[in-house]
Every structure is written in C-alpha cells, then in structure tokens.
PQR file of N, CA, C, O and H, with PARSE charges and radii, in Angstrom:
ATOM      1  N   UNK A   1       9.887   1.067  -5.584 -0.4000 1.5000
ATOM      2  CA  UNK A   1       9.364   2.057  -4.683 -0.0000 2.0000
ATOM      3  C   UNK A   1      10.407   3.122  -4.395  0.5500 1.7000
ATOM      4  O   UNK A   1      11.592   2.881  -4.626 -0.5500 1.4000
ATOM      5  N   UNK A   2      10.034   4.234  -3.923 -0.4000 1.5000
ATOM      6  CA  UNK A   2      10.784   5.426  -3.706 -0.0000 2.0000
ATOM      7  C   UNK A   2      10.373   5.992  -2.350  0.5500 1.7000
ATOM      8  O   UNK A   2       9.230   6.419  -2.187 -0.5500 1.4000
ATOM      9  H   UNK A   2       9.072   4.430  -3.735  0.4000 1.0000
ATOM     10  N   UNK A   3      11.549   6.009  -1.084 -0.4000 1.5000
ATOM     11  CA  UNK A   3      11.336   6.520   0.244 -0.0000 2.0000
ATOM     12  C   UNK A   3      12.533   7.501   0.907  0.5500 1.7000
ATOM     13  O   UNK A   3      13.687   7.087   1.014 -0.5500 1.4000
ATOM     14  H   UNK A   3      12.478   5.662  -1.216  0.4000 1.0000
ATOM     15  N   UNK A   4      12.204   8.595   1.258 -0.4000 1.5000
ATOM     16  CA  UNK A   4      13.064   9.120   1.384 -0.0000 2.0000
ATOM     17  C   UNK A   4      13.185   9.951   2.830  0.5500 1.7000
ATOM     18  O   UNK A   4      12.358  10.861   2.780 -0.5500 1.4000
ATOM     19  H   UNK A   4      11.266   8.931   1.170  0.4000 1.0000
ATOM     20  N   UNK A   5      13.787   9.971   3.887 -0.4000 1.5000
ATOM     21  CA  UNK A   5      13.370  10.901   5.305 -0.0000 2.0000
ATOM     22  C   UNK A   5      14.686  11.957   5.185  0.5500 1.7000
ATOM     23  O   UNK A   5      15.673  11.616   4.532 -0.5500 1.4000
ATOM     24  H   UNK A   5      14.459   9.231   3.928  0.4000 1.0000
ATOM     25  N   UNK A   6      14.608  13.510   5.995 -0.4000 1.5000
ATOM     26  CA  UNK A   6      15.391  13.797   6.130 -0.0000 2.0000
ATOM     27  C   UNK A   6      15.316  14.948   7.975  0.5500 1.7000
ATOM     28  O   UNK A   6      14.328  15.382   8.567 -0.5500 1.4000
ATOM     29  H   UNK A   6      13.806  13.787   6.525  0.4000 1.0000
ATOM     30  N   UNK A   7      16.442  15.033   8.236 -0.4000 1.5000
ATOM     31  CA  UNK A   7      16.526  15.473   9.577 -0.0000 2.0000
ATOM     32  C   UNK A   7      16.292  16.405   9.473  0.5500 1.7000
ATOM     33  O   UNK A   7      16.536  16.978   8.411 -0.5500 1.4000
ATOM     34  H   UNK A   7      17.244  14.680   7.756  0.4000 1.0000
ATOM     35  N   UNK A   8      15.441  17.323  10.975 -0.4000 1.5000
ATOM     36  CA  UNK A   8      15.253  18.407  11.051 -0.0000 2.0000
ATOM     37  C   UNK A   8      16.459  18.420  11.899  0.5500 1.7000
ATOM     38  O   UNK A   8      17.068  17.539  12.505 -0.5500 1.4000
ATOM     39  H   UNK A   8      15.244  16.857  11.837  0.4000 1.0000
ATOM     40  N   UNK A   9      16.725  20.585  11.653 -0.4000 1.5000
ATOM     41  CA  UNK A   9      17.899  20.920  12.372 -0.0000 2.0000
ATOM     42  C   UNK A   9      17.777  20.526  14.046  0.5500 1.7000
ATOM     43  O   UNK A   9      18.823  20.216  14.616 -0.5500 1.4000
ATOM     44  H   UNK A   9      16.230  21.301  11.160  0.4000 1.0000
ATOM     45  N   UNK A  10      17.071  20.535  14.475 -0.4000 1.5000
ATOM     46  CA  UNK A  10      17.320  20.333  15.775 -0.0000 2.0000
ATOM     47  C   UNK A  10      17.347  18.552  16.440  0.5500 1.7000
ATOM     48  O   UNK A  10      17.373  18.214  17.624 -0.5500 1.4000
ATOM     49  H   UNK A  10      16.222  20.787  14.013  0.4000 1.0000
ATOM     50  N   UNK A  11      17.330  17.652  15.190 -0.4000 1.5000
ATOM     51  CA  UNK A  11      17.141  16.675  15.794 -0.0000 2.0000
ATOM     52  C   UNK A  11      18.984  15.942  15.813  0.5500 1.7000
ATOM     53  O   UNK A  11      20.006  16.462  15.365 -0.5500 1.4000
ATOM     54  H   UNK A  11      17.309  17.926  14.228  0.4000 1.0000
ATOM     55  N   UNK A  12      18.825  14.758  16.426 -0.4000 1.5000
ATOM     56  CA  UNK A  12      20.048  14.247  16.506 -0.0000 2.0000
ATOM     57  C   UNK A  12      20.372  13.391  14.825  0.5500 1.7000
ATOM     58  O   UNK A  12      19.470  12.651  14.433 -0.5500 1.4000
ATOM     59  H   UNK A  12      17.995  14.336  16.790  0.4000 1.0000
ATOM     60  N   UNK A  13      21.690  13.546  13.893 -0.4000 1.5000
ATOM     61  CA  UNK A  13      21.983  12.698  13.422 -0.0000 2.0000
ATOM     62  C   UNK A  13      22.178  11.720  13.123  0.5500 1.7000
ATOM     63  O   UNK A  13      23.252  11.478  12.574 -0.5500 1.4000
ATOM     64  H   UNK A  13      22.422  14.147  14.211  0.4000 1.0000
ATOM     65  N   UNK A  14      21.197  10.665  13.352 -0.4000 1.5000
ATOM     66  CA  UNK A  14      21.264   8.809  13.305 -0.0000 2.0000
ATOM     67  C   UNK A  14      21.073   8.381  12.255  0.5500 1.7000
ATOM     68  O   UNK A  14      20.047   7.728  12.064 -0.5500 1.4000
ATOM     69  H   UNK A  14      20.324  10.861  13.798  0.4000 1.0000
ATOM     70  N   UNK A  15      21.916   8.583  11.307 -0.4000 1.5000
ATOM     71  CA  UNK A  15      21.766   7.517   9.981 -0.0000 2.0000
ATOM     72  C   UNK A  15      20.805   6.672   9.637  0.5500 1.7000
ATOM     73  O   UNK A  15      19.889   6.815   8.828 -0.5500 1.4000
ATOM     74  H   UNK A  15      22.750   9.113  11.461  0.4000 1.0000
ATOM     75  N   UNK A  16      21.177   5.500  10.531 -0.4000 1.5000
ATOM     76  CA  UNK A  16      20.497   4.355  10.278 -0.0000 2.0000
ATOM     77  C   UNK A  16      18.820   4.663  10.821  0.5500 1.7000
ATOM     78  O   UNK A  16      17.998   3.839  10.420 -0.5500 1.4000
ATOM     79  H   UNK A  16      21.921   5.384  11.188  0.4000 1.0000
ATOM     80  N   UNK A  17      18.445   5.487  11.460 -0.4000 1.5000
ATOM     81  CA  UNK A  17      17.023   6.124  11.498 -0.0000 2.0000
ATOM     82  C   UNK A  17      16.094   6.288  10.048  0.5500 1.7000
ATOM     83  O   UNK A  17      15.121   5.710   9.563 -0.5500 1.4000
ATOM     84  H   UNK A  17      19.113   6.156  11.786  0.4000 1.0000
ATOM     85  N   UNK A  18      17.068   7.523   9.630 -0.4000 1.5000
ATOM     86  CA  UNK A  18      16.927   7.891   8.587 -0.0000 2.0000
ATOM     87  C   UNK A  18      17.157   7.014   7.360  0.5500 1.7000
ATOM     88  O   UNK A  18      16.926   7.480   6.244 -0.5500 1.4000
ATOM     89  H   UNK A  18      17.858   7.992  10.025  0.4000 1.0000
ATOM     90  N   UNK A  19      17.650   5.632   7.530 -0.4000 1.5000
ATOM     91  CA  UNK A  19      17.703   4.722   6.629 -0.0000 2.0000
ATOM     92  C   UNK A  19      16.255   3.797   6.553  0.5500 1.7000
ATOM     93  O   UNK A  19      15.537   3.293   5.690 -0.5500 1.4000
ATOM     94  H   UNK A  19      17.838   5.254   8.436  0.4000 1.0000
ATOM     95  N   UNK A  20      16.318   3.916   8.000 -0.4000 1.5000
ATOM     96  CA  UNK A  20      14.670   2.777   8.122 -0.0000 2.0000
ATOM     97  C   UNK A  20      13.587   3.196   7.242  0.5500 1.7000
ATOM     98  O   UNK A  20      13.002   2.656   6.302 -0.5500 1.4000
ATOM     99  H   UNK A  20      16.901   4.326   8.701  0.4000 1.0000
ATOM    100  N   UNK A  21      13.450   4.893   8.126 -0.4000 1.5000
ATOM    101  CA  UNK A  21      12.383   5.625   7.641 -0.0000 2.0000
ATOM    102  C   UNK A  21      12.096   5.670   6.388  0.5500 1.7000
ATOM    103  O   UNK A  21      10.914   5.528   6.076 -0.5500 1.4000
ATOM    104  H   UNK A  21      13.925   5.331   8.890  0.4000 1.0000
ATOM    105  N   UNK A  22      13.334   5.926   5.109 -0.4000 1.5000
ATOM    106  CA  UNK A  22      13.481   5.697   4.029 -0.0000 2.0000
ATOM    107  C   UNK A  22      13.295   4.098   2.979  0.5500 1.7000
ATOM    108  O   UNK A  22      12.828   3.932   1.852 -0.5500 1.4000
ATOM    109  H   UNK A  22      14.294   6.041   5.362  0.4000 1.0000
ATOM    110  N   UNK A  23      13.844   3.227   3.885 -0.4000 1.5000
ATOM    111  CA  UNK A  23      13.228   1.838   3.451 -0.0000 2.0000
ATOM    112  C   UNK A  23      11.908   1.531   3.506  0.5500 1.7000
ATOM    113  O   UNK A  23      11.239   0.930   2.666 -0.5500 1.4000
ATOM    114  H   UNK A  23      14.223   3.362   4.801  0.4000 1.0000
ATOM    115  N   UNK A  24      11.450   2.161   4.955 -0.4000 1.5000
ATOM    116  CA  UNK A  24       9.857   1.548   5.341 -0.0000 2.0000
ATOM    117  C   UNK A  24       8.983   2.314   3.803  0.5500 1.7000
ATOM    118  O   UNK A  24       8.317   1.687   2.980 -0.5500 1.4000
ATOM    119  H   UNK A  24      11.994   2.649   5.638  0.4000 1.0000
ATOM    120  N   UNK A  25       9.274   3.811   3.808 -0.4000 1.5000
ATOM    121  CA  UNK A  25       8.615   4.150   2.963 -0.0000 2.0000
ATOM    122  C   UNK A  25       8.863   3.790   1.729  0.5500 1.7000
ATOM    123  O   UNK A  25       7.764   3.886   1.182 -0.5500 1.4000
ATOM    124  H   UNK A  25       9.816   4.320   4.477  0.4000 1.0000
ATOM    125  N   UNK A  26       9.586   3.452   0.988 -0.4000 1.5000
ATOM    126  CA  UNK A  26       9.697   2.567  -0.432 -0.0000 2.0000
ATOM    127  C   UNK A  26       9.135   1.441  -0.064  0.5500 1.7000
ATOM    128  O   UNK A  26       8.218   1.182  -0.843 -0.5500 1.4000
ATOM    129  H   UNK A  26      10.478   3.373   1.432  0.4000 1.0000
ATOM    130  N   UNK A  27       9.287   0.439   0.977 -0.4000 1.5000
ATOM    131  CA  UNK A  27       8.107  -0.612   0.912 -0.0000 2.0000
ATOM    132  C   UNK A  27       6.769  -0.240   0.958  0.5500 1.7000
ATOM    133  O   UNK A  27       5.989  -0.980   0.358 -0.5500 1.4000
ATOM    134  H   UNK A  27      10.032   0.650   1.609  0.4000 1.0000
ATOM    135  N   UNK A  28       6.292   0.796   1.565 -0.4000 1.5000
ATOM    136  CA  UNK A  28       4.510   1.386   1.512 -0.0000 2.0000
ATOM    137  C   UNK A  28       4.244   1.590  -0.056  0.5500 1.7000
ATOM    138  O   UNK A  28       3.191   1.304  -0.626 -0.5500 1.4000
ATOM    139  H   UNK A  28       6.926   1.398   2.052  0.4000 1.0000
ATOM    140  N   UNK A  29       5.617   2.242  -0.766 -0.4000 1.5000
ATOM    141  CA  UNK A  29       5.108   2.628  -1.858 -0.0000 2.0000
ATOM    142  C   UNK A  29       5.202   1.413  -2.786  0.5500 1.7000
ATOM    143  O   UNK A  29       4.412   1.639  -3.702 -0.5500 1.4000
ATOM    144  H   UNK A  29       6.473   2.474  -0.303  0.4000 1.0000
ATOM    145  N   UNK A  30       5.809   0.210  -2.981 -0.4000 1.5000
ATOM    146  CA  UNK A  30       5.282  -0.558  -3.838 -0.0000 2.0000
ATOM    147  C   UNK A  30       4.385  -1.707  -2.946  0.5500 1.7000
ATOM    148  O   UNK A  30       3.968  -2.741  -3.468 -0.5500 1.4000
ATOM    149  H   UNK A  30       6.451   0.026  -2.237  0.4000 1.0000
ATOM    150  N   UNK A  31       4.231  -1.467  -1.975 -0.4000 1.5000
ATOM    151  CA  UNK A  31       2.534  -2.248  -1.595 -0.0000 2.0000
ATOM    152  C   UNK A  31       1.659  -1.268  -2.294  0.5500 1.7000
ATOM    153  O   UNK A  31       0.977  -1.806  -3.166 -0.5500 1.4000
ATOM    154  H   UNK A  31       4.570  -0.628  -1.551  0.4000 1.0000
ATOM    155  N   UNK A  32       1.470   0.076  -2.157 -0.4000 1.5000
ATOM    156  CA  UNK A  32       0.403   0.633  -2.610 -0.0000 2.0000
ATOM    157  C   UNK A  32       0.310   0.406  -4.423  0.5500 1.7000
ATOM    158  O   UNK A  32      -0.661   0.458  -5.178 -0.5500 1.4000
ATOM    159  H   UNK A  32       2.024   0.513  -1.448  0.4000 1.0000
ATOM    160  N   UNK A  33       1.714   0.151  -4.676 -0.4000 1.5000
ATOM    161  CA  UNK A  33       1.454   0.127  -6.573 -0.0000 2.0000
ATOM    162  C   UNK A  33       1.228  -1.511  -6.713  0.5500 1.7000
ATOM    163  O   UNK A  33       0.709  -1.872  -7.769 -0.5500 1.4000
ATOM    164  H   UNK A  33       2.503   0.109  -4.063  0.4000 1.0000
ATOM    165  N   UNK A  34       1.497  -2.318  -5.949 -0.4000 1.5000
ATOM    166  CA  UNK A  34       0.615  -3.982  -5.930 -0.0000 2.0000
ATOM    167  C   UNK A  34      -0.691  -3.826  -5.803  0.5500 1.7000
ATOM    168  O   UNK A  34      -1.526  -4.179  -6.636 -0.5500 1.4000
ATOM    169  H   UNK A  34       1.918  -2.025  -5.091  0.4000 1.0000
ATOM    170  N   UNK A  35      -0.982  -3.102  -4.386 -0.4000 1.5000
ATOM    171  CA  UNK A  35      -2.576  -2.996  -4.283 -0.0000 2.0000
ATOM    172  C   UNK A  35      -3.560  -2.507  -5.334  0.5500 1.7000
ATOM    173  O   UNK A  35      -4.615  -3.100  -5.558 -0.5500 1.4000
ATOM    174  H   UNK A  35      -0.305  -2.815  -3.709  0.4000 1.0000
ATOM    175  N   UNK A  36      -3.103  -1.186  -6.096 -0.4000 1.5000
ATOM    176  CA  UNK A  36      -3.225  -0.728  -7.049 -0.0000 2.0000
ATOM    177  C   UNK A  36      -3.861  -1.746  -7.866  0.5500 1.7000
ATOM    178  O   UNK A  36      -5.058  -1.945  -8.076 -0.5500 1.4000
ATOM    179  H   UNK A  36      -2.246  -0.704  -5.913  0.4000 1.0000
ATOM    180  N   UNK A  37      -2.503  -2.540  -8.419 -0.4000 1.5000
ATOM    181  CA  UNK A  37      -2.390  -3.525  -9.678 -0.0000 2.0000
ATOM    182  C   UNK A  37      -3.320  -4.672  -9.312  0.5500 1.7000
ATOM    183  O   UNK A  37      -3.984  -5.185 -10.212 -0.5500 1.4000
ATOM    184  H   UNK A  37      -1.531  -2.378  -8.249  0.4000 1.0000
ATOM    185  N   UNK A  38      -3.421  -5.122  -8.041 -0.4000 1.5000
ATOM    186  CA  UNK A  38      -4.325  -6.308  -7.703 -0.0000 2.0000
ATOM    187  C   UNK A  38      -5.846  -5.969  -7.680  0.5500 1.7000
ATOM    188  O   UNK A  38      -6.536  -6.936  -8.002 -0.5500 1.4000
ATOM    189  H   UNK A  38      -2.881  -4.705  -7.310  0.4000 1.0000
ATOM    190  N   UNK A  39      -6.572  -4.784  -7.366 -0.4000 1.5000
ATOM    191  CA  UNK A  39      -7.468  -3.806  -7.498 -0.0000 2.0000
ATOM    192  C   UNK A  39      -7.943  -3.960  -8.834  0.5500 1.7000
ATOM    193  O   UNK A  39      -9.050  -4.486  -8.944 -0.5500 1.4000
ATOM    194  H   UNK A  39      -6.012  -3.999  -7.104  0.4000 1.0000
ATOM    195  N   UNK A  40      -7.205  -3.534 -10.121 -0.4000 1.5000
ATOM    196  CA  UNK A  40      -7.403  -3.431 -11.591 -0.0000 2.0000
ATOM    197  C   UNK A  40      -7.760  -4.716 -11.911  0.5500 1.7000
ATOM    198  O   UNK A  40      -8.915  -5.079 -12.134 -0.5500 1.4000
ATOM    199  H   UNK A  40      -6.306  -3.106 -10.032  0.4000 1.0000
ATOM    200  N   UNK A  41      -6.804  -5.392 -11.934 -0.4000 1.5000
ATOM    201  CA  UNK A  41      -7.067  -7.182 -11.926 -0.0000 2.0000
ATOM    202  C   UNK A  41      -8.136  -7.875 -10.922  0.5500 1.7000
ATOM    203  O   UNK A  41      -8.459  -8.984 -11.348 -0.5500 1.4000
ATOM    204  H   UNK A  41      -5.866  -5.098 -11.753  0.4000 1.0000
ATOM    205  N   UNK A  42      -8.732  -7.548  -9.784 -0.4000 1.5000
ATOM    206  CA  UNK A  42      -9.826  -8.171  -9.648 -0.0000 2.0000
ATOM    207  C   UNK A  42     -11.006  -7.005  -9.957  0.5500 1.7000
ATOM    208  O   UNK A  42     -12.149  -7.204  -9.548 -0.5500 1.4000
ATOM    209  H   UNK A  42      -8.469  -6.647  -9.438  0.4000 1.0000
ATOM    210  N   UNK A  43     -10.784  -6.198 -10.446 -0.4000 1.5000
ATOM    211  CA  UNK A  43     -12.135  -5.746 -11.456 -0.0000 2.0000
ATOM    212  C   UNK A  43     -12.405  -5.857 -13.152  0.5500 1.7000
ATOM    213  O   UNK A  43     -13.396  -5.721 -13.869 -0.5500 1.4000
ATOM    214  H   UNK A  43      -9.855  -6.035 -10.778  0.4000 1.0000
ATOM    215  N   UNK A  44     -11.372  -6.090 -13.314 -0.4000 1.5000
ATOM    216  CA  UNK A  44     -11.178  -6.953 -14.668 -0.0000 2.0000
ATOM    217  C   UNK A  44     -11.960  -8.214 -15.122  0.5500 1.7000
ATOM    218  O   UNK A  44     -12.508  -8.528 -16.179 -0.5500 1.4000
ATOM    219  H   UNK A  44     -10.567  -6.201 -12.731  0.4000 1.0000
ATOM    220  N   UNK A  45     -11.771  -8.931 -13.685 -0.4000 1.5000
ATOM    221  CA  UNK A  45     -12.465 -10.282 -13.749 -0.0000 2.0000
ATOM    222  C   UNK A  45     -13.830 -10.386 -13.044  0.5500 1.7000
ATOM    223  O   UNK A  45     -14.392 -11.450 -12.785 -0.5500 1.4000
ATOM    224  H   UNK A  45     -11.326  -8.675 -12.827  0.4000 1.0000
ATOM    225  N   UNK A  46     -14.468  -8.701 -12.660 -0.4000 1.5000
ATOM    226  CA  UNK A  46     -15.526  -9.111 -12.054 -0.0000 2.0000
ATOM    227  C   UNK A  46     -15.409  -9.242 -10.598  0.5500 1.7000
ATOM    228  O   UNK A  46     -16.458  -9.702 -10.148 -0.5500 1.4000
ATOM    229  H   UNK A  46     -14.011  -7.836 -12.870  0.4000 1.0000
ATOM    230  N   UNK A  47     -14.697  -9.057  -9.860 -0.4000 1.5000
ATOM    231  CA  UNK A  47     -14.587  -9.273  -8.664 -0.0000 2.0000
ATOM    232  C   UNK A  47     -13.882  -8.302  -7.654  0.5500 1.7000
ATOM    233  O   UNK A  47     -13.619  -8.655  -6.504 -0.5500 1.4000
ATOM    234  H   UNK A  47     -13.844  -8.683 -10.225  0.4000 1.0000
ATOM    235  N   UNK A  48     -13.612  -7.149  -8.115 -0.4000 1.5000
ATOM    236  CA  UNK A  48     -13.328  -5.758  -7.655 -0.0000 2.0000
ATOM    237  C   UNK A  48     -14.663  -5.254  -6.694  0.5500 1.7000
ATOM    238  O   UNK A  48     -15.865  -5.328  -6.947 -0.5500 1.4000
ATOM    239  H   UNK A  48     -13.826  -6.862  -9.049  0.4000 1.0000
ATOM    240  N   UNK A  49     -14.049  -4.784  -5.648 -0.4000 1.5000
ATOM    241  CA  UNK A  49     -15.265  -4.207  -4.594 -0.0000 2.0000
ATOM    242  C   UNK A  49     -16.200  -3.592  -4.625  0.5500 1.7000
ATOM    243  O   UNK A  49     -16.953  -3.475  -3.659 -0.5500 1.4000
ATOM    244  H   UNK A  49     -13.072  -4.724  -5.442  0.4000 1.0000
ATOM    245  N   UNK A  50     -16.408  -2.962  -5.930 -0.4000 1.5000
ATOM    246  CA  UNK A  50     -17.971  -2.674  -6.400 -0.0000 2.0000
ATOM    247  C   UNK A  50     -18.818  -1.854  -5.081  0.5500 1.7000
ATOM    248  O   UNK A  50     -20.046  -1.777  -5.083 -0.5500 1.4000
ATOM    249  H   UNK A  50     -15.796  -3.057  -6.715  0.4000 1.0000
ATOM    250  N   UNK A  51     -18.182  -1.418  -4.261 -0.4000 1.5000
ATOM    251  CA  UNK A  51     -19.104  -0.800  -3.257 -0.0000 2.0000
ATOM    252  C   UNK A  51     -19.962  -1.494  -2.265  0.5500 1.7000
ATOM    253  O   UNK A  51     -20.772  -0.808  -1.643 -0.5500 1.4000
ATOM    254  H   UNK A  51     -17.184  -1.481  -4.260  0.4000 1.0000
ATOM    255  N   UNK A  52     -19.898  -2.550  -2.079 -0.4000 1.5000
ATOM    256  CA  UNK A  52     -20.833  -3.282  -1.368 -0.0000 2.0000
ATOM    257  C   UNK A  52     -20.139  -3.582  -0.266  0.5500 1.7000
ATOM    258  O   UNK A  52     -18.911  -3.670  -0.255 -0.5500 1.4000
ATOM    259  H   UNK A  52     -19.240  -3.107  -2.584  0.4000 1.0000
ATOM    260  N   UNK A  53     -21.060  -3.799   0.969 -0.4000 1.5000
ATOM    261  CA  UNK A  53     -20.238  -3.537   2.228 -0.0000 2.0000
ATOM    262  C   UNK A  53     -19.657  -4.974   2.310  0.5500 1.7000
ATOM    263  O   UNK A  53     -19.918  -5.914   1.558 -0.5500 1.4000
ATOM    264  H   UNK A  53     -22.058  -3.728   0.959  0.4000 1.0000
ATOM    265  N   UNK A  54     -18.883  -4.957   3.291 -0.4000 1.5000
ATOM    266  CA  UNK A  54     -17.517  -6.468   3.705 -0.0000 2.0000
ATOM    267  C   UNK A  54     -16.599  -6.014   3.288  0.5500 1.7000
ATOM    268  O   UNK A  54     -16.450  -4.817   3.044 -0.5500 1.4000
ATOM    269  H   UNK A  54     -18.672  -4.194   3.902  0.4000 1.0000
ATOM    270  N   UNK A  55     -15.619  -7.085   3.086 -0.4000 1.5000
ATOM    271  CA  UNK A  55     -14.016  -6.673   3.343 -0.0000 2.0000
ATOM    272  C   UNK A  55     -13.938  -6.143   1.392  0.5500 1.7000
ATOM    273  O   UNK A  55     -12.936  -5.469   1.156 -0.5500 1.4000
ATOM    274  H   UNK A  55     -15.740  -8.058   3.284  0.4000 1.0000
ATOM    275  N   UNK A  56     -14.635  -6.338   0.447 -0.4000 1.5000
ATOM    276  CA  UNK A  56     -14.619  -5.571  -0.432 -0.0000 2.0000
ATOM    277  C   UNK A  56     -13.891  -6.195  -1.582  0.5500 1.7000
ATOM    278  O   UNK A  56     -13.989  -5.557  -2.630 -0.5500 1.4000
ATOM    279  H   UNK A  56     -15.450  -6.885   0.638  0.4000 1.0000
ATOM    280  N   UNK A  57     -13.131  -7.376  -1.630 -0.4000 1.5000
ATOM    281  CA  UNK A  57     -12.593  -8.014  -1.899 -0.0000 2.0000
ATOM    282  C   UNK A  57     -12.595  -9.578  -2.374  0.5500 1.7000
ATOM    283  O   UNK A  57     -12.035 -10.251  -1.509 -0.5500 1.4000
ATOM    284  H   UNK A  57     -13.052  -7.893  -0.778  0.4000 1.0000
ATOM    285  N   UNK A  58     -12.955 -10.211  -3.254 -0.4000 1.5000
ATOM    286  CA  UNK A  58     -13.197 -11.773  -3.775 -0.0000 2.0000
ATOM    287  C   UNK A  58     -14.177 -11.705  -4.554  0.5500 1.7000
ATOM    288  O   UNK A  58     -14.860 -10.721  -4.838 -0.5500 1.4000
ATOM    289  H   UNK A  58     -13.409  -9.664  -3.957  0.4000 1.0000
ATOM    290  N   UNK A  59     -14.266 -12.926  -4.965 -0.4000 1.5000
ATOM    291  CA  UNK A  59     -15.740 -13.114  -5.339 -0.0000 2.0000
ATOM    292  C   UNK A  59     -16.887 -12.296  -5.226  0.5500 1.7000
ATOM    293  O   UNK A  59     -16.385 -11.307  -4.692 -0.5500 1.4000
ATOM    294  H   UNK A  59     -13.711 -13.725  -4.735  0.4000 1.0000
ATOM    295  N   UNK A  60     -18.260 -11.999  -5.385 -0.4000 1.5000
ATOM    296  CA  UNK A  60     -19.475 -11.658  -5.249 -0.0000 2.0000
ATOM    297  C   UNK A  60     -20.283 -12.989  -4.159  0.5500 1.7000
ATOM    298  O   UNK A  60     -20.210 -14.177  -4.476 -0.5500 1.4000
ATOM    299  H   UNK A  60     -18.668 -12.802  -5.819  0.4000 1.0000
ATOM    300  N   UNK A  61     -20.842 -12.626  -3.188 -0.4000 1.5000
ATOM    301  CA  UNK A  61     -21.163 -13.290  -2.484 -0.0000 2.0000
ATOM    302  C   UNK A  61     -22.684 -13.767  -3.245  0.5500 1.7000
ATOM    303  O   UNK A  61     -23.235 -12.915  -3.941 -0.5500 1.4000
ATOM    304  H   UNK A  61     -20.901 -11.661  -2.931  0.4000 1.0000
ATOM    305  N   UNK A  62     -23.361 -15.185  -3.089 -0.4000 1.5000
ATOM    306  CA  UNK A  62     -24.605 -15.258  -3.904 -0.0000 2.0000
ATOM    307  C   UNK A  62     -25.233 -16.755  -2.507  0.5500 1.7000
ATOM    308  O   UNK A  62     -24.761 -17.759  -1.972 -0.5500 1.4000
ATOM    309  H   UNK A  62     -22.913 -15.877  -2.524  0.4000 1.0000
ATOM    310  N   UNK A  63     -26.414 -16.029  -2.515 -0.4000 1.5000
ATOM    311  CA  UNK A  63     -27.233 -17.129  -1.866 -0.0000 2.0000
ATOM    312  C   UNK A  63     -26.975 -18.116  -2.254  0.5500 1.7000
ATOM    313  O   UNK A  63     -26.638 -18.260  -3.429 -0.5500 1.4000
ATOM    314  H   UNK A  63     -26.797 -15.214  -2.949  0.4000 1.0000
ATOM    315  N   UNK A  64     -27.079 -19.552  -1.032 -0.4000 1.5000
ATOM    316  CA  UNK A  64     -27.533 -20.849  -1.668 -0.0000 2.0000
ATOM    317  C   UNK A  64     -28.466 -20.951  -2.549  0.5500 1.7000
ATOM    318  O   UNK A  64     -28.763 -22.053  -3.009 -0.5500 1.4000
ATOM    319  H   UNK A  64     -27.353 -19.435  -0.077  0.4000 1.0000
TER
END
C-alpha cells in the first residue's frame, strides 16, 4: 500500500501525525486491493454479490 499526508503552512509540525496519517492510509489502500482480490475470487466461484439485497457477500441464499 501507498499513504502519504503532508502539512499545510499554517498548521503545527508533528511528525509523528503526519506519520499516522500516512500509515493509516497505506493500510486503507491494501484493504481496498484485498477487498478487490476477495470480490474477484468470490465471483469466480459464484458467490460474488450479484446485486441482490443483504450484506452481498457468501453463498446464494436458497429455500429449504
């Protein structure tokens, strides 16, 4: 993942701010390239969210 923050002139210099901000966002960005990849792979197998309402995710739900 790739995250990067930088200060505006008027704000105060805190490094380690600007370190978080920069970590947090490289972790968003390889959750979003997992989610991505887990997305492809459960529509691969048939089980990608297909539009149907609920959490969008597993299996296909089927009557008893």
């Amino acid at each position: 993942g790739y995250g990067t923050a930088h200060c505006s002139p008027q704000d105060v210099d805190v490094p380690r701010i600007g370190d978080e901000l920069a970590a947090a966002r490289a972790m968003r960005s390889v959750a979003r390239q997992l989610m991505r990849e887990a997305d492809s792979d459960l529509e691969a197998v048939g089980a990608g969210p297909g539009g149907a309402p609920g959490p969008g995710y597993g299996w296909p739900y089927t009557a008893p």
